[in-house]
N, C-alpha and C positions, 0 to 999 in steps of 0.2 A: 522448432522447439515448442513443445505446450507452455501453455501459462502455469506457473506456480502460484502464484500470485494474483488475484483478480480483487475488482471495485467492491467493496464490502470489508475485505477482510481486513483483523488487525494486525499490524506489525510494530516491528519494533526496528529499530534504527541501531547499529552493529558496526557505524565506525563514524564520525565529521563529527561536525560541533554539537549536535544534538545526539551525542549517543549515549542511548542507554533509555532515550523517550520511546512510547510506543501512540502509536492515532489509526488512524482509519482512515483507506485508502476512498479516495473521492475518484481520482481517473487514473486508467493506464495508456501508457501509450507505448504501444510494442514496436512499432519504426526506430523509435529512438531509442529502445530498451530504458525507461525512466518511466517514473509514476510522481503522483504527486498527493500526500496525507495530509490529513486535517490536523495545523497547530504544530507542523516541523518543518523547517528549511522557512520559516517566513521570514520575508524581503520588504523593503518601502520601495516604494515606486510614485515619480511624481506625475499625478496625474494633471490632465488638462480638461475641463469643463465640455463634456460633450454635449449638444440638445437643451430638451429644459430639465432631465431628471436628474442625470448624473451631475455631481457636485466635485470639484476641483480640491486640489491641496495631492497632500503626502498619502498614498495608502498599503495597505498592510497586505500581503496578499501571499501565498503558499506558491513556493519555486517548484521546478521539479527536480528529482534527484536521481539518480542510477539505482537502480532495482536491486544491484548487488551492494549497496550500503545498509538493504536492511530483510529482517528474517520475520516468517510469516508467525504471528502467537496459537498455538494450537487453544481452541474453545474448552479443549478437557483438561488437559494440562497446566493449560493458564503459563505455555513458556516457550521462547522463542524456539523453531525447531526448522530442521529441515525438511522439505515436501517430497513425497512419492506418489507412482499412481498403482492403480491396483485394478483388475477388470472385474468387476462381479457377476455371479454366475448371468443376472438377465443380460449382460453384455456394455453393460454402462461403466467407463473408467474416471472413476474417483482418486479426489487426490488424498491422501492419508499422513498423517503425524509419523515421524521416524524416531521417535522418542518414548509414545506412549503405544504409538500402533492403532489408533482410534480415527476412524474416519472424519476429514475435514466437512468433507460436500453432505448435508444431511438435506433431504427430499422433504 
């Protein structure tokens, strides 16, 4: 299956406790079909003192979450939409807005 969704772009979050936030995608990881945004699904986690840099206690950190919880925001639009691809004529297939119809992948 292509990717709809890759590291950069912004989405918005379309169902869990954070719906209706949008961030920007930090990693994806496509084995597990889950990605994981900056500033949604964050967890505490207790840490333990590793070496001399890292510092111990409770910390804050971005879970992942199923890809199908959230929709990508088109850059023209400015609103959560569905993705398509399109080949153009020099043979490059981009992905495109199903809303406004304006291409995602700009060069």
């Amino acid at each position: 299956m292509a990717q709809k969704i890759k590291k950069g772009d912004t989405v918005q979050v379309i169902s869990g406790k954070d719906k209706g936030k949008r961030g920007e995608v930090i990693q994806v990881l496509p084995k597990e079909e889950k990605l994981i945004v900056r500033g949604i699904n964050v967890v505490k986690r207790h840490q333990r003192p590793t070496g001399q840099m890292r510092q111990g206690g409770i910390i804050e950190k971005e879970a992942p979450l199923y890809w199908s919880k959230v929709m990508l925001v088109c850059p023209s639009c400015d609103k959560a939409t569905r993705v398509g691809f399109r080949v153009l004529e020099d043979g490059s297939k981009v992905r495109y807005c199903k809303k406004c119809g304006e291409i995602i992948d700009k060069k």
